[in-house]
N, C-alpha and C positions, 0 to 999 in steps of 0.2 A: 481418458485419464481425467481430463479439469474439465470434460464434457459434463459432468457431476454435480460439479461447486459450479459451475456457468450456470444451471439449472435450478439451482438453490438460493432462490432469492431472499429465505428468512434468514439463512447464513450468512448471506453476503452481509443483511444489515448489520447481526450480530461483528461482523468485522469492523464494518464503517463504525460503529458506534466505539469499538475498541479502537481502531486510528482515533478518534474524532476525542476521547477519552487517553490518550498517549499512547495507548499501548499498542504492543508487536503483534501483528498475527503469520500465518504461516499456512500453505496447504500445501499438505504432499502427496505426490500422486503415487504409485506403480502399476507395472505390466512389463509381463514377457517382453523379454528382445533373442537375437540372435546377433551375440560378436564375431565377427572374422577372425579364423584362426581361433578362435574359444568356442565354439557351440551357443548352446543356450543359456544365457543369461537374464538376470530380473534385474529391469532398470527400474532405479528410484529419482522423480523428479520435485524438487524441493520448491517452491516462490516464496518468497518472503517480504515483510514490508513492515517499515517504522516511520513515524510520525517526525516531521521532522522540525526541531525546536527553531525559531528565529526567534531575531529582539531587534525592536525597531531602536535604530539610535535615534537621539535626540533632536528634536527636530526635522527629521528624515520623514518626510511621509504627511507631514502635518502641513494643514491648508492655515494661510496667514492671510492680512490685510493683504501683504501684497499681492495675493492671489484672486484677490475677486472677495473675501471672506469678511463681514464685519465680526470685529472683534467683540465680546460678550460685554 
């Protein structure tokens, strides 16, 4: 199934470049299954993945004097 897209390294950048750029991407897979009690069935398997927005608060994250930093 994602034997495919694992293989597909021009794809994959195409994705990273979409995260990397905000956007969603998605790969779906299918193939035969057999459910119990139902026979044969076609499983669909979905991944998905979004970018995910942070915000640094103020002052959170930022090196000062007092950290060893001279100031500009």
């Amino acid at each position: 199934m994602f034997r495919d897209w694992l293989d597909d390294i021009a794809h994959q950048e195409v994705q990273r470049e979409a995260l990397a750029s905000g956007r969603y991407v998605c790969a779906t897979a299918g193939m035969p299954d057999q459910v119990v009690g139902s026979g044969a069935a076609y499983l669909y398997v979905s991944l998905s993945c979004r970018p995910l927005v942070t915000r640094r608060l103020g002052g959170v994250g930022r090196k000062g004097p007092h950290q060893g930093e001279v100031p500009p």
